[in-house]
N, CA, C and O of each residue as an XYZ file, in Angstrom:
748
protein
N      21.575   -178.259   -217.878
C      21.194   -177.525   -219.065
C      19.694   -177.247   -218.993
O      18.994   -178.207   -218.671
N      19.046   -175.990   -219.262
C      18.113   -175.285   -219.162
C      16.909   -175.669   -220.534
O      17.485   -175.626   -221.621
N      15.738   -175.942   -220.622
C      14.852   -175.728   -221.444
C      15.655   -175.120   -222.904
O      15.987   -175.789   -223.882
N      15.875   -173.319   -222.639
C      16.231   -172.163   -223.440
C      18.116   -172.478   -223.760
O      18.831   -172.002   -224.641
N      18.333   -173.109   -223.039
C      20.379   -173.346   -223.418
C      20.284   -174.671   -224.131
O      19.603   -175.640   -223.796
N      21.287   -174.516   -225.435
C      21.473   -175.545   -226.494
C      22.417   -176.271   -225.941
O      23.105   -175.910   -224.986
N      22.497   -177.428   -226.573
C      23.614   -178.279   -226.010
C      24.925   -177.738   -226.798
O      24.774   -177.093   -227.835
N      26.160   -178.005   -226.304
C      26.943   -177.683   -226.921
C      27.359   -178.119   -228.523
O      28.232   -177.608   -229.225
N      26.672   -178.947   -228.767
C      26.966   -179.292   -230.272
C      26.150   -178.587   -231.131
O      26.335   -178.285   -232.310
N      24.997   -178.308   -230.213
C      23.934   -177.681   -231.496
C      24.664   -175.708   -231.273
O      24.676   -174.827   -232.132
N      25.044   -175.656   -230.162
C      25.316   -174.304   -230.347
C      26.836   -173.813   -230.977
O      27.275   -172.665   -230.924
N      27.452   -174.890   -231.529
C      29.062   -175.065   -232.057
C      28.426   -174.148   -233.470
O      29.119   -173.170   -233.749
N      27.538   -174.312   -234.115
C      27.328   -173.456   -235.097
C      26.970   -171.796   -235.036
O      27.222   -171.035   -235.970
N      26.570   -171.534   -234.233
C      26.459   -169.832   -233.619
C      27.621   -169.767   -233.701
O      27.586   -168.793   -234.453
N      29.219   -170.050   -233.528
C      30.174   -169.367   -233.002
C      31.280   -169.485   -234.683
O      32.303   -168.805   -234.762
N      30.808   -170.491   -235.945
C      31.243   -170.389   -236.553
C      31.635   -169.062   -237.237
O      32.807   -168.966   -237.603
N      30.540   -167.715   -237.519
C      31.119   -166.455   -238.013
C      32.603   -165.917   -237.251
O      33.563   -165.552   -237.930
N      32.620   -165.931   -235.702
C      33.674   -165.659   -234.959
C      34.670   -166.462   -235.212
O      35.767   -165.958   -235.450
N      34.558   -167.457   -235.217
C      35.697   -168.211   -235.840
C      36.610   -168.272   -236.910
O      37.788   -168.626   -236.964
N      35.873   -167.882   -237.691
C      35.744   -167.654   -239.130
C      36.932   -166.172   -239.031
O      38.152   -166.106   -238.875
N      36.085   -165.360   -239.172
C      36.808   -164.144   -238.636
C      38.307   -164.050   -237.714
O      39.247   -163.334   -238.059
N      38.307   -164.569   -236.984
C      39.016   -165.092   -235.563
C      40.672   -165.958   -236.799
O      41.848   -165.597   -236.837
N      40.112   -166.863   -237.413
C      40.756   -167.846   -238.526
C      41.641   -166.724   -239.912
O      42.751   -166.998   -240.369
N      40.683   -165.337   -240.393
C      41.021   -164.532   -241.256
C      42.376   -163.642   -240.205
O      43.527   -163.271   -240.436
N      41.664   -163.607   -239.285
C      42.806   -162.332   -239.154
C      44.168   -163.370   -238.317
O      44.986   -162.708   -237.679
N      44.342   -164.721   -238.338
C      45.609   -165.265   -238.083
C      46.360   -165.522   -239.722
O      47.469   -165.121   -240.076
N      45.712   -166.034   -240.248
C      46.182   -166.559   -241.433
C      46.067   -165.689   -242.487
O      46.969   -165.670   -243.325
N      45.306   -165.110   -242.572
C      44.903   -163.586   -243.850
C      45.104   -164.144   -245.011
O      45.899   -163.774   -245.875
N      43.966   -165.560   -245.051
C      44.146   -166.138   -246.329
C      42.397   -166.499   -246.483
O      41.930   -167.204   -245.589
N      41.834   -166.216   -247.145
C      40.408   -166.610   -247.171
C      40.246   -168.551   -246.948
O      39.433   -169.112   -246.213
N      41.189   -169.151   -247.748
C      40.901   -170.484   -247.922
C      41.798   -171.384   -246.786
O      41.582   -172.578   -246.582
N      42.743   -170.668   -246.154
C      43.424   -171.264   -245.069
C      42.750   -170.893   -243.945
O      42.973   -171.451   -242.870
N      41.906   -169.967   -244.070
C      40.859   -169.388   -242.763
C      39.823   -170.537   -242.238
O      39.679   -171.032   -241.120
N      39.013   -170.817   -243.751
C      38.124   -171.981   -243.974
C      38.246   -173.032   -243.245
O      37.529   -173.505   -242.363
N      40.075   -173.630   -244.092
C      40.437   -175.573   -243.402
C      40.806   -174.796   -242.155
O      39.987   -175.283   -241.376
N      41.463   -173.950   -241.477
C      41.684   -173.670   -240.035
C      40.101   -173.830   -239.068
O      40.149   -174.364   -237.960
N      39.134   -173.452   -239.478
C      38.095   -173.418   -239.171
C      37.599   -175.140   -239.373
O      37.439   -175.936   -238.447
N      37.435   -175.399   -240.726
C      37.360   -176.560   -240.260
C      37.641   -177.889   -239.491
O      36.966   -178.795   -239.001
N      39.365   -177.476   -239.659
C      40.005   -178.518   -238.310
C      39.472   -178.305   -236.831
O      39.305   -179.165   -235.967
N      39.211   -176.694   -236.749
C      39.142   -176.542   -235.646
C      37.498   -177.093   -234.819
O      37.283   -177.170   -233.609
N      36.591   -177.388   -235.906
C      35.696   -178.242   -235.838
C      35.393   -179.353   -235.620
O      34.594   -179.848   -234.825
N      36.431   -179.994   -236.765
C      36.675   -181.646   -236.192
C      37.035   -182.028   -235.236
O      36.741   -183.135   -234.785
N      37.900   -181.042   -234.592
C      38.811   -181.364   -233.415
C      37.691   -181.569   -232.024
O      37.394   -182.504   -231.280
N      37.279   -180.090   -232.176
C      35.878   -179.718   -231.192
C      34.876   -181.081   -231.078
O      34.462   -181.616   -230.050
N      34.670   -181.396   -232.261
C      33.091   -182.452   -232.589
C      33.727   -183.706   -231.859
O      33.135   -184.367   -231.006
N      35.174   -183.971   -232.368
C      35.739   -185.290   -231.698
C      36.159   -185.550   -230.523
O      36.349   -186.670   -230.047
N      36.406   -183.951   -229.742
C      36.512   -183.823   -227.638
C      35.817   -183.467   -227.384
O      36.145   -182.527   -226.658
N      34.252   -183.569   -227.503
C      33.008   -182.739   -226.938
C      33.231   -183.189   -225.521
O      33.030   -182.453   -224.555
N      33.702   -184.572   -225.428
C      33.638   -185.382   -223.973
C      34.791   -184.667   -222.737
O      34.802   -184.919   -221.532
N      35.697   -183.730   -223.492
C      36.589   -182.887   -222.810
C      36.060   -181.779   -222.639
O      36.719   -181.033   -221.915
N      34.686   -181.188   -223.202
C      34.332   -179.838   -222.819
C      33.496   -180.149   -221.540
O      32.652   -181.044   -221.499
N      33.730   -179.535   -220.762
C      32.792   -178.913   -219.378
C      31.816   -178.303   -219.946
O      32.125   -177.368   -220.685
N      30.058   -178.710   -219.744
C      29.184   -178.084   -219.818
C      29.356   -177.112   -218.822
O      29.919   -177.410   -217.769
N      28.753   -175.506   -219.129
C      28.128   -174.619   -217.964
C      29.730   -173.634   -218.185
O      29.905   -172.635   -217.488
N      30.913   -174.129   -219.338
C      32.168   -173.299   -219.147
C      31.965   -172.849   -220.243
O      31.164   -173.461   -220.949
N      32.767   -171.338   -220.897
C      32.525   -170.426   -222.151
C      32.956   -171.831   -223.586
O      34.021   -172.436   -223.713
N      31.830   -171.942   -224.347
C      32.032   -172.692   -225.328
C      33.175   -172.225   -226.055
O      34.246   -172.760   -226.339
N      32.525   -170.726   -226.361
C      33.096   -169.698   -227.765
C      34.802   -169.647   -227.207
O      35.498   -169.703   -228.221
N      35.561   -169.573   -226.125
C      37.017   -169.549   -225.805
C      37.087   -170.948   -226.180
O      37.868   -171.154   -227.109
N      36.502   -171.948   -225.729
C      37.221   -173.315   -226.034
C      37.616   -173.533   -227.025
O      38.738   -174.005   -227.205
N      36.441   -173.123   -228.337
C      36.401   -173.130   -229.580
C      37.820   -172.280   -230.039
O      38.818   -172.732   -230.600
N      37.548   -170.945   -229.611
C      38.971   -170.303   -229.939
C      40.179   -170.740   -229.526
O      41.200   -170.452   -230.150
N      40.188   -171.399   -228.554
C      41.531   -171.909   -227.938
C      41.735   -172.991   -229.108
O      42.627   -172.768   -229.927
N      41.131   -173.888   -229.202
C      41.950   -175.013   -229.847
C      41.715   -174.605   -231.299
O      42.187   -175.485   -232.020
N      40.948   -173.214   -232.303
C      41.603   -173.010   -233.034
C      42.962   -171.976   -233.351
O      43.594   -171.897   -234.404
N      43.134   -171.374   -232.330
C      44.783   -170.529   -231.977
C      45.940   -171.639   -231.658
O      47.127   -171.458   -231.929
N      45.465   -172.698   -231.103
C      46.112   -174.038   -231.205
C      46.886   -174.415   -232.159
O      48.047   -174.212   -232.516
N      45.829   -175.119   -232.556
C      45.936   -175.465   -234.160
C      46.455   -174.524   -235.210
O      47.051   -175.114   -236.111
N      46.382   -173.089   -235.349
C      47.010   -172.898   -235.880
C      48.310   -172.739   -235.736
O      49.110   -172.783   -236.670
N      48.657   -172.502   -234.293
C      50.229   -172.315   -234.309
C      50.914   -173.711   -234.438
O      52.118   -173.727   -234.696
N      50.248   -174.864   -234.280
C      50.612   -176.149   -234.317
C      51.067   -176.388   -235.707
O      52.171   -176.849   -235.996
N      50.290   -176.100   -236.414
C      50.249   -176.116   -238.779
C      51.234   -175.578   -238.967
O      52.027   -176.088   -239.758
N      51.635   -174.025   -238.140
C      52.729   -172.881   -238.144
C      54.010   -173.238   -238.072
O      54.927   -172.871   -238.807
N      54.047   -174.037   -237.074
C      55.561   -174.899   -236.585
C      55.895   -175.839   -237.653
O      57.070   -176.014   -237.975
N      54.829   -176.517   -238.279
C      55.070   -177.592   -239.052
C      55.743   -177.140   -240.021
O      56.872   -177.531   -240.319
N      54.935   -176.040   -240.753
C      54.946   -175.318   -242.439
C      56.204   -174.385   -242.441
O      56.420   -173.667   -243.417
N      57.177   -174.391   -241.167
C      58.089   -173.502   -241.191
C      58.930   -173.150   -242.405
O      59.326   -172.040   -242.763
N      59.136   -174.479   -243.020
C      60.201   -174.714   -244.530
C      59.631   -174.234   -245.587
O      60.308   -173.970   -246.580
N      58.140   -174.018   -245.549
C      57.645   -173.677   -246.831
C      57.949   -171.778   -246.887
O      58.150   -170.844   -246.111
N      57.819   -172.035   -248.272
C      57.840   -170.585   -248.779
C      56.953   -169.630   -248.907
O      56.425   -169.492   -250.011
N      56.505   -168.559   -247.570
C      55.632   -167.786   -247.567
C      55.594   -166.542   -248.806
O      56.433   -166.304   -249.675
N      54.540   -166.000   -248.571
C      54.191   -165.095   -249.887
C      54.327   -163.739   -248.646
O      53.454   -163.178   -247.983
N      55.903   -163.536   -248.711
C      56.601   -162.406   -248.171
C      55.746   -160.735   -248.707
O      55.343   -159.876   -247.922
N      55.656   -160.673   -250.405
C      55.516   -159.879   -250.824
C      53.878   -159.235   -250.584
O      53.614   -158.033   -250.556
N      52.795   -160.463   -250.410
C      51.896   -160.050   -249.944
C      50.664   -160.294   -251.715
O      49.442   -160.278   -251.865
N      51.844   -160.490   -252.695
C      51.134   -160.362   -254.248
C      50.112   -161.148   -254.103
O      48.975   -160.677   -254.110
N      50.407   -162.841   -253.905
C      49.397   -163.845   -254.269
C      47.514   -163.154   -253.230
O      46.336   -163.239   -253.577
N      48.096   -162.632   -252.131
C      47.074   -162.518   -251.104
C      46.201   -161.193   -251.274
O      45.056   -161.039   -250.848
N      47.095   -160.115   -252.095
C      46.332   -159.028   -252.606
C      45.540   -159.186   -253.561
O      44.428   -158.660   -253.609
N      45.984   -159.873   -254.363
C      45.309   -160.303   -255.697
C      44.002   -161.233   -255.179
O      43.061   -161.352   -255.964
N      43.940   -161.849   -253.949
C      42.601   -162.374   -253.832
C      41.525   -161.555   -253.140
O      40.318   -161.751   -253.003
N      42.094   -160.866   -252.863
C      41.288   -159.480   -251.677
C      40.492   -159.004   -252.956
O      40.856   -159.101   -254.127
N      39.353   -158.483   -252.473
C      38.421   -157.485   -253.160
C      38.012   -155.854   -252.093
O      37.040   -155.798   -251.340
N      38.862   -154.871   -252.268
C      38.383   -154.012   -251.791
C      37.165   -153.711   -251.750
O      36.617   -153.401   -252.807
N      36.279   -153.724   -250.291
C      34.788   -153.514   -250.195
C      34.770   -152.350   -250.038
O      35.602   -151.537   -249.636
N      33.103   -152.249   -250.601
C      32.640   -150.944   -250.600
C      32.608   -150.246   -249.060
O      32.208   -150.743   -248.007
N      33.059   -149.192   -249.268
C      33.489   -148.869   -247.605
C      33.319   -146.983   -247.258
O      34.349   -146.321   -247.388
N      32.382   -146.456   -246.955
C      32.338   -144.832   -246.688
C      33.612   -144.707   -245.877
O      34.285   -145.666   -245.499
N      33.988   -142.882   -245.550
C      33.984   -142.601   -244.570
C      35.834   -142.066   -244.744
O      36.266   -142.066   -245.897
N      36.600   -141.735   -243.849
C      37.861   -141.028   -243.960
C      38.930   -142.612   -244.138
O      39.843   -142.754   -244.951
N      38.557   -143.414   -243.335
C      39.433   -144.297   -243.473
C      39.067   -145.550   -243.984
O      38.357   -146.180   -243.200
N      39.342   -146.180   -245.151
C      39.316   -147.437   -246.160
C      39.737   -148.389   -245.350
O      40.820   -148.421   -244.764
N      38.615   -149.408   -245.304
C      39.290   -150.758   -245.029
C      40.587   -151.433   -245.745
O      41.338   -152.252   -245.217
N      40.664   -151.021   -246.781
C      41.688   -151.452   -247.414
C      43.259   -151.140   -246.689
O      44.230   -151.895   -246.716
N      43.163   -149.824   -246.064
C      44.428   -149.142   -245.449
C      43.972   -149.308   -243.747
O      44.877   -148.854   -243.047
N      43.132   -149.691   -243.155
C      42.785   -150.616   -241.950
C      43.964   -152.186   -241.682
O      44.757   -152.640   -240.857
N      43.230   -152.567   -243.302
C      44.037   -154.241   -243.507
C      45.331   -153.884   -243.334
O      45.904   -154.693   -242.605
N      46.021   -153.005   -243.706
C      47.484   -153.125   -244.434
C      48.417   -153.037   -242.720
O      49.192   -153.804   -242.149
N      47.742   -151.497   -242.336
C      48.034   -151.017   -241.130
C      48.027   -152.444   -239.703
O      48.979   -152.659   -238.953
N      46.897   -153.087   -239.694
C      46.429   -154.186   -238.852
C      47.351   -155.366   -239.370
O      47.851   -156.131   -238.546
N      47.592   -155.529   -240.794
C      48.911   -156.834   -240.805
C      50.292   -156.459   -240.599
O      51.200   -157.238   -240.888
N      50.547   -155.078   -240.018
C      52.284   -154.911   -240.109
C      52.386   -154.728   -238.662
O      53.234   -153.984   -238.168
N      51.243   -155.621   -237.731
C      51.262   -155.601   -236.346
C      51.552   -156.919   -235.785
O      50.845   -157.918   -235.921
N      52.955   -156.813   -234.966
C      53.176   -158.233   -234.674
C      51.710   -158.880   -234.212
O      50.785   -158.251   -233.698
N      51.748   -160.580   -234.593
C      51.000   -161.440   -234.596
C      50.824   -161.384   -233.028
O      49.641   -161.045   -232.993
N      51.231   -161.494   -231.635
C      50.356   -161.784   -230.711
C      50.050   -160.135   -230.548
O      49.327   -160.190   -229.554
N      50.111   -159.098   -230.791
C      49.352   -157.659   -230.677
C      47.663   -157.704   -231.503
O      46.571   -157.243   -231.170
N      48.173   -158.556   -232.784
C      46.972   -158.344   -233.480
C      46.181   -159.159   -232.735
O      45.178   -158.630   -232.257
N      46.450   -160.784   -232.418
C      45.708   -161.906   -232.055
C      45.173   -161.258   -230.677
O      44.041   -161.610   -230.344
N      46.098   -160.026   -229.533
C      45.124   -159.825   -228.831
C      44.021   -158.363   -228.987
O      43.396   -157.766   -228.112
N      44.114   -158.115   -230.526
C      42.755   -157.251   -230.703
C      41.755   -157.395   -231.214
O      40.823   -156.596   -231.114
N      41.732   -158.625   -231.983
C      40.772   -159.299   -232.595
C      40.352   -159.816   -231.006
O      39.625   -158.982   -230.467
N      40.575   -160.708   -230.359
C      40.175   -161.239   -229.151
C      39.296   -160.093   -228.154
O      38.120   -160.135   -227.795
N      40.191   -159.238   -227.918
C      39.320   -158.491   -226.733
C      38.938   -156.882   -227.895
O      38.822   -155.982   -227.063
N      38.824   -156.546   -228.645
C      38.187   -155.428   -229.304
C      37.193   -156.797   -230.363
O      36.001   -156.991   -230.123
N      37.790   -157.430   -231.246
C      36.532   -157.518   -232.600
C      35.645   -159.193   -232.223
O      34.733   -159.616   -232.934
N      36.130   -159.860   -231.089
C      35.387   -160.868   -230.413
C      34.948   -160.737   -229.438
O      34.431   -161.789   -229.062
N      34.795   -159.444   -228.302
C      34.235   -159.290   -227.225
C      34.773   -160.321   -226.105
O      34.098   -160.666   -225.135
N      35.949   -160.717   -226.349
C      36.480   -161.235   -224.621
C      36.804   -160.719   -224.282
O      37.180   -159.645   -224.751
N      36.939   -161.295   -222.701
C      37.258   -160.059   -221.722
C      38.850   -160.024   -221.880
O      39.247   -160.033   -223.045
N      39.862   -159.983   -220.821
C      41.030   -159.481   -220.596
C      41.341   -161.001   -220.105
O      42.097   -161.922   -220.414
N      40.632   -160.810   -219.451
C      40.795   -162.527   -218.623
C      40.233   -163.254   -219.269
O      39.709   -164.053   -218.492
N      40.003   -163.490   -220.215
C      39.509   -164.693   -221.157
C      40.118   -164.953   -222.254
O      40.041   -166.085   -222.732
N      41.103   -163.599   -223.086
C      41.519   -163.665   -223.378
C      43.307   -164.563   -223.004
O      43.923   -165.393   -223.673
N      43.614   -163.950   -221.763
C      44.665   -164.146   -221.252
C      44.427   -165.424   -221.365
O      45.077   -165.921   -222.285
N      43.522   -166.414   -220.604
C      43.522   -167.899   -220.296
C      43.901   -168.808   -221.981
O      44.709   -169.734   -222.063
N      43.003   -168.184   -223.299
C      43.033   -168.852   -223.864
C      44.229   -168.416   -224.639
O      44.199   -168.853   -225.790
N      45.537   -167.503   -224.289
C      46.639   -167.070   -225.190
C      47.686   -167.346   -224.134
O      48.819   -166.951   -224.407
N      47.496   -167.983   -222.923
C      48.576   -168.308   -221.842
C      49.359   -167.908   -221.429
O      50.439   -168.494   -221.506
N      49.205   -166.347   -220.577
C      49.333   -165.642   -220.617
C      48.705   -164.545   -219.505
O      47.501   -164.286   -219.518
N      49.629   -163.922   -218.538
C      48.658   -162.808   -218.074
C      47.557   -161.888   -218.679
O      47.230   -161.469   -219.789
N      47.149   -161.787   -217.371
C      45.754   -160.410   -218.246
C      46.849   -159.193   -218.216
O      46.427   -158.322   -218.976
N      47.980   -158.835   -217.684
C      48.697   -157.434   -217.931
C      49.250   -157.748   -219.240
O      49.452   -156.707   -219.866
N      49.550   -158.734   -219.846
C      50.159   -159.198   -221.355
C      49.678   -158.814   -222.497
O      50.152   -158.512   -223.593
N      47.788   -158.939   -221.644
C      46.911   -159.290   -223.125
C      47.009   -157.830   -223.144
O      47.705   -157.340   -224.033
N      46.349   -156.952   -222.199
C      46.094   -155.150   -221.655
C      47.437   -154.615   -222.447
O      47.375   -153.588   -223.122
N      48.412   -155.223   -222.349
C      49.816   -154.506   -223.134
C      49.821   -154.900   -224.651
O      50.003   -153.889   -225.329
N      49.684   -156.007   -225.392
C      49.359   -156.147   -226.490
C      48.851   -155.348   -227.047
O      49.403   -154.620   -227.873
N      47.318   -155.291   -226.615
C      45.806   -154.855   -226.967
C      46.701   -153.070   -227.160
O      46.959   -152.658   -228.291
N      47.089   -152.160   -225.786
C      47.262   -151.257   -225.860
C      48.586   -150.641   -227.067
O      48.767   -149.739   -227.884
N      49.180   -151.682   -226.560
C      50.588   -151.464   -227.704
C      50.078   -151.391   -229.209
O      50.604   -150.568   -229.959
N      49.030   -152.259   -229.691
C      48.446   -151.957   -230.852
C      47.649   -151.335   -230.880
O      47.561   -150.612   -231.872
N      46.915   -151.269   -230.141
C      46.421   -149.696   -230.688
C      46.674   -148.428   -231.622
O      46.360   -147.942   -232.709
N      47.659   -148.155   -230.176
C      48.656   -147.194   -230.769
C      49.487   -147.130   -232.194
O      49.604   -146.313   -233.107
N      49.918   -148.237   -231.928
C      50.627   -148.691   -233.350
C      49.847   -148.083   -234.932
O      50.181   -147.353   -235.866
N      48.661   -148.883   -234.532
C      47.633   -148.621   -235.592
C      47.439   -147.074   -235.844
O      47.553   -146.616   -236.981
N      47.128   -146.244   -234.699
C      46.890   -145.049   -234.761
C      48.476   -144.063   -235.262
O      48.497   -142.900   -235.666
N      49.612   -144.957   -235.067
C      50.350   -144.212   -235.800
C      50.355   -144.406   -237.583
O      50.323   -143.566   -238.483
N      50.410   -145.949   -237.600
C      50.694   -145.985   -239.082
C      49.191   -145.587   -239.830
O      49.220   -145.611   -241.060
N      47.801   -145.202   -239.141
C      47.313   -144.667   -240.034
C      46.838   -143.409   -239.431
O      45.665   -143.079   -239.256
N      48.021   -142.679   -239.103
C      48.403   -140.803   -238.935
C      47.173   -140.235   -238.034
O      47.042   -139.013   -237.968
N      46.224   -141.123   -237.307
C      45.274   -140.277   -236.512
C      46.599   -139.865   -235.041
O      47.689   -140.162   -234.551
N      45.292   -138.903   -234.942
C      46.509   -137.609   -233.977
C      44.705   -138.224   -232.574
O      43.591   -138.707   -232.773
N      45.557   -137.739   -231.253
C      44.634   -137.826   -230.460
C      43.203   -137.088   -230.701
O      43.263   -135.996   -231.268
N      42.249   -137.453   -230.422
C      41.182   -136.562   -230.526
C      40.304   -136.798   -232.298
O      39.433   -136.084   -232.794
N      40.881   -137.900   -232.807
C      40.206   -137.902   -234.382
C      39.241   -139.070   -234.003
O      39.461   -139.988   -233.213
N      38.052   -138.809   -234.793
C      37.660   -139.828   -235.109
C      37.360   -140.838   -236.019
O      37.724   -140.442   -237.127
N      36.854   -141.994   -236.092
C      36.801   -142.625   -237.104
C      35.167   -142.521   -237.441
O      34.187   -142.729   -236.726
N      35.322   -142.024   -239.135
C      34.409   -142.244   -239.617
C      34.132   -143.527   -240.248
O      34.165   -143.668   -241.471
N      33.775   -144.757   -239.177
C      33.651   -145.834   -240.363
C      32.517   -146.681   -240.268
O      32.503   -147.107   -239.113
N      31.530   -147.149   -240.930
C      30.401   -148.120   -240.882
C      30.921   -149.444   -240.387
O      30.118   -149.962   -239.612
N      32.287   -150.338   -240.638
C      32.287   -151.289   -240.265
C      32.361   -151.448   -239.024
O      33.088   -150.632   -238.458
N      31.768   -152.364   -238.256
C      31.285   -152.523   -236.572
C      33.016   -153.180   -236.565
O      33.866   -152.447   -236.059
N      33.362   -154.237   -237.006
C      34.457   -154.951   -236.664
C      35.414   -154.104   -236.449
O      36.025   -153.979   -235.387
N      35.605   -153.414   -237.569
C      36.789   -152.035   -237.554
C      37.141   -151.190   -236.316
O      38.203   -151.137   -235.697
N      35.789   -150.435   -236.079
C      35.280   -149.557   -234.958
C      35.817   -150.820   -233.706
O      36.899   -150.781   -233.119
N      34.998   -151.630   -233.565
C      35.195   -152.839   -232.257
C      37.195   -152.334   -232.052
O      37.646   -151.447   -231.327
N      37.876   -153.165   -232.865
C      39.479   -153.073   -232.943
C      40.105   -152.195   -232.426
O      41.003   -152.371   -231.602
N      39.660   -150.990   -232.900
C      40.549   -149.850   -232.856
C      39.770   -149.230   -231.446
O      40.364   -148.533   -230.623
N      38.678   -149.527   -231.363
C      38.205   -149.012   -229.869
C      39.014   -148.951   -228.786
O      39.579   -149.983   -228.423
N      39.228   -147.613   -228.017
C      39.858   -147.773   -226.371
C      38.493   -147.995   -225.460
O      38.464   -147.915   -224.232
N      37.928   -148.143   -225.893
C      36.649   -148.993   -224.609
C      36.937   -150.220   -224.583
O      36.625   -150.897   -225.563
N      37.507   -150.742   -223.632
C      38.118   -152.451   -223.872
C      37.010   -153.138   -222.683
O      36.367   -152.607   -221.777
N      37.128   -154.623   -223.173
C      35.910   -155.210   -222.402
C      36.492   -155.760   -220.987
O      36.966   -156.889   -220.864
N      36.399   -154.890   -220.024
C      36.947   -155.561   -218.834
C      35.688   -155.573   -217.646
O      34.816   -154.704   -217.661
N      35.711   -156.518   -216.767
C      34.775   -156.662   -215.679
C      34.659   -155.587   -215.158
O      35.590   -154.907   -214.727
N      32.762   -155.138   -215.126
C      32.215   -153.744   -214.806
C      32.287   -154.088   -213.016
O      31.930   -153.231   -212.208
């Protein structure tokens, strides 16, 4: 470790916004995002002795919280999800948002996308992994993640009616990141 490189505990806090984020778009619950995030902390703080210095922190971090959540997932199978979407709309606050297309109709479009399509566009469009980084931490080929990623795309671009050649007028970077066909693969 270098002068200028943090140790991995002090740099576990830089990666909390991604996480965070990373936590919203599995669960699409503000307060299940949070304890997902936080387990996925405790977990981290309590195997630091299993992380390899000098290997990508920010995947480890994501790995064992995509973990963990599908681990909670298996458990909570019996409980009664909020199918209709009421309890989870009602906590949303439509943000202020320019431009042709509303985040609000972004969200709707981006949750009626099977879960490993979305999990691989948040990953390689709105977290900047690569194809292969993604793949390692979703277990999984890199042609899997590339088919996900591409399959939603599309998806998206149908259910919100862009025709080839449109663009998006939108300020949010995350948004833009997602829906991007510039995907992050080794130059």
């Amino acid at each position: 470790m270098t002068e200028t490189q943090k140790a991995p505990r002090d740099e576990l806090v830089d990666h909390l916004p991604a996480l965070r984020a990373f936590a919203l778009s599995l669960t699409r619950n503000s307060s299940s995002a949070d304890d997902l995030v936080q387990d996925t902390v405790v977990k981290a703080w309590t195997n630091f002795d299993k992380f390899q210095t000098g290997t990508n922190l920010r995947a480890w971090l994501f790995t064992i919280l995509r973990n963990t959540f599908y681990s909670s997932r298996r458990k909570l199978k019996r409980e009664v999800a909020d199918v209709d979407g009421v309890f989870t709309a009602g906590l949303a606050e439509k943000p202020e948002h320019d431009g042709r297309l509303q985040f609000a109709d972004f969200r709707k479009a981006f949750e009626q996308l099977r879960d490993e399509q979305r999990e691989a566009l948040i990953l390689v469009g709105a977290s900047g992994f690569t194809y292969e980084e993604a793949a390692e931490m979703c277990g999984c080929a890199v042609g899997t993640i590339k088919s996900r990623a591409n399959r939603a795309r599309a998806r998206l671009a149908e259910l919100l009616h862009l025709e080839e050649g449109d663009r998006l007028e939108l300020t949010d970077q995350a948004t833009m990141a997602v829906l991007s066909s510039a995907s992050h693969t080794p130059g």
